[in-house]
N, C-alpha and C positions, 0 to 999 in steps of 0.2 A: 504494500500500500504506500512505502513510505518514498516509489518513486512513480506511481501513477497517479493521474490528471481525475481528478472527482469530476463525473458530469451530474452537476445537480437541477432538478428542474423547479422553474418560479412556480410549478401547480403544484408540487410537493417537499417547500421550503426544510421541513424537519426530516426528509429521509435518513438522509444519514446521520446526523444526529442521535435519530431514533435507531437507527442500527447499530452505531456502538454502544448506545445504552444496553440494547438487547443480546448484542454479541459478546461482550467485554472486549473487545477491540481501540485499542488507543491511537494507532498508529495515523501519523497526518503525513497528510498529501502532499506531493509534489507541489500542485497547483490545482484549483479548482475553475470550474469553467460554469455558469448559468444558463441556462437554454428556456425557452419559453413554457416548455411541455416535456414532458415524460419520455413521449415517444422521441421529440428529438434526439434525448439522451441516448436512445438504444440504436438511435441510426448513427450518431456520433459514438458510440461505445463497435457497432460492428465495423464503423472505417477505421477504427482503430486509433480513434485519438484520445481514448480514455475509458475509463470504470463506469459505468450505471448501475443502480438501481430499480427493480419493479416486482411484481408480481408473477410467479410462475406462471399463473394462466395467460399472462401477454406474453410472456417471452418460451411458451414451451414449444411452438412452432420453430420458430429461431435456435434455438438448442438442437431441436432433433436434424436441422436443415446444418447443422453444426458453423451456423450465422456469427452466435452468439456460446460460451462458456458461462459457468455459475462457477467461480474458484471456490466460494466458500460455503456454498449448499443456499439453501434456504431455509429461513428462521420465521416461525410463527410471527405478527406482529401485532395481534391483537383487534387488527383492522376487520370489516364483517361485510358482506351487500345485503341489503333486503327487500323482500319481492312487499309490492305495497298494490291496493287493492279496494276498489269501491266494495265490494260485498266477498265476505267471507270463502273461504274455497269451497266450502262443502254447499255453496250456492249457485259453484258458477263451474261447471263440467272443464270449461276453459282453463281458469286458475289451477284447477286441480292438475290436470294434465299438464299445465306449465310446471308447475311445484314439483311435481314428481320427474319432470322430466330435469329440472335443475340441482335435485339432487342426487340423480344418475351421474350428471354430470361433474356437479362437487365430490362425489363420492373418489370420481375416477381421477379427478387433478390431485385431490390428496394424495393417493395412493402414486401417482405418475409422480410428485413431488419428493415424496419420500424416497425414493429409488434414484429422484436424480443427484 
């Protein structure tokens, strides 16, 4: 870390911050760089001008296309999404079939996560 360029994005000011709270990781950077968005960071992180941060589900594509590397795995962050809804699921056949079908899919990046 302590000769790589941090690419940090202005949508998610505390990343790294909040990553070496959660990693115990001390180590500072060469140089840090700000990008407007997240995704900058990983397009600027695959030309090889520096480190990103994000989410396995954005970046698991880019891993298996081997775009993109994870040096240090991936760390829970506490962070959540939630499906939000005029009427209840057991109302709406819709909802429900999205529910279930979103946590087919949480299920599978957990487990894709843990392995990478």
């Amino acid at each position: 870390m302590s000769k790589a360029t941090l690419l940090q994005a202005d949508t998610r000011p505390q990343a790294w911050d909040d990553w070496r709270r959660i990693t115990g990781m001390k180590a500072e950077p060469a140089s840090q760089q700000t990008l407007e968005h997240f995704y900058l960071t990983l397009q600027a992180a695959a030309a090889g001008v520096g480190v990103a941060i994000a989410p396995y589900a954005v970046v698991r594509d880019d891993l298996d296309r081997g775009q993109l590397v994870a040096p240090f795995g991936f760390v829970p962050d506490g962070t959540s999404y939630h499906l939000l809804s005029r009427r209840p699921p057991e109302q709406d056949a819709r909802v429900r079939q999205l529910t279930a079908w979103l946590r087919t899919q949480t299920t599978q990046l957990e487990t894709d996560s843990d392995q990478a």
